[in-house]
C-alpha positions in Angstrom: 0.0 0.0 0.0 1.4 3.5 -0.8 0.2 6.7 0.7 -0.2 9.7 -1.9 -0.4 13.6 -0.4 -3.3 15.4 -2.2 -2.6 18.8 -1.9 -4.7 22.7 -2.9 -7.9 21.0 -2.9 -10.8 22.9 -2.7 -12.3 23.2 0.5 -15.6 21.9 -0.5 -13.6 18.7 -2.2 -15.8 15.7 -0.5 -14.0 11.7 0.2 -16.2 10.5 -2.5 -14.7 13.2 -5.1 -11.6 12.5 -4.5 -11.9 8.7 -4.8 -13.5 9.1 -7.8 -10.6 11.2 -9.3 -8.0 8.4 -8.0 -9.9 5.2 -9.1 -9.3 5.8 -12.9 -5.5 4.9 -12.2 -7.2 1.9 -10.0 -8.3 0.7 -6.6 -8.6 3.7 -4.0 -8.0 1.7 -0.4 -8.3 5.1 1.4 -9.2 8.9 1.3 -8.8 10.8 4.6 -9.0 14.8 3.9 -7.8 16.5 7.0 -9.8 19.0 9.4 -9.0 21.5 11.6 -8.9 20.2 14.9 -10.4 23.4 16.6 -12.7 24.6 13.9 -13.4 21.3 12.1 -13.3 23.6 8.3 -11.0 21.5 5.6 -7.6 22.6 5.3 -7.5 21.9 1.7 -5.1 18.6 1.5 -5.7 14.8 2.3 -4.1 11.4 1.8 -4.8 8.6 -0.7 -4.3 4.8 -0.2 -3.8 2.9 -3.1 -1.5 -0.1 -4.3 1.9 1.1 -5.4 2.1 0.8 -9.1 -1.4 2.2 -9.2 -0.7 5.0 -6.6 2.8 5.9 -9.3 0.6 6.1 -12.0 -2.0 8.1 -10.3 0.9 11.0 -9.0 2.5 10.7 -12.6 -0.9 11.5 -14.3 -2.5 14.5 -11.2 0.2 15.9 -10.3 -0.4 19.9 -11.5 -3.8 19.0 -12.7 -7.2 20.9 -11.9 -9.7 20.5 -9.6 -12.2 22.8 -9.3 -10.1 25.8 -10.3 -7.1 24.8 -8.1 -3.7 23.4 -9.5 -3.4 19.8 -7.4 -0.3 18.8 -6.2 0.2 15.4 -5.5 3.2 12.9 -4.4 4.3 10.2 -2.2 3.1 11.3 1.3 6.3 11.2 3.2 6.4 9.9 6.8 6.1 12.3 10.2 9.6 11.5 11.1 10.6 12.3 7.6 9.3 15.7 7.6 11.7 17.6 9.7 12.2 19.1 13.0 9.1 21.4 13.1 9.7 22.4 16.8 12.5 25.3 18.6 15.7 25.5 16.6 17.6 24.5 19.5 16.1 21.1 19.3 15.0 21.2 23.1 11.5 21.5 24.7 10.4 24.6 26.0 10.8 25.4 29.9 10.0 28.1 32.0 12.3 28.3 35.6 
């Protein structure tokens, strides 16, 4: 299974939409568009689960396409721990004495 980042979807982009877009390259596993924790409005990306060959084909073939007026952007979804320290530059926690 390979995970594909969906990325400058619209905001009123639905699970079913999206799956439908994916499942001309082949079989969509999963579609999980992301929320804002506090305010529960889309935040305008999501992941895809689909088998790998099919999930290439799929990034190959979106990738800069349009969706509802918005230039997708699309590609292997890379892991948390992949992503970089997002936290103080000093790499420790922050403390108050």
């Amino acid at each position: 299974m390979k995970t594909i980042y969906v990325g400058n979807l619209p905001f009123s982009s639905t699970p079913a939409e999206i799956s439908d877009l994916f499942s001309r390259f082949g079989t969509v596993h999963s579609v999980n568009l992301i929320s804002d924790r506090e305010t529960g409005r889309p935040r305008g990306f999501g992941f895809v689960e689909m088998d790998p060959e099919q999930a290439l084909a799929a990034i190959e073939a979106l990738n800069g396409s349009d969706l509802g007026g918005r230039s997708l952007r699309v590609n292997e979804a890379r892991g948390r721990e992949d992503r970089g320290n997002r936290g103080p530059s000093s790499g420790g926690s922050f403390r108050r004495e």
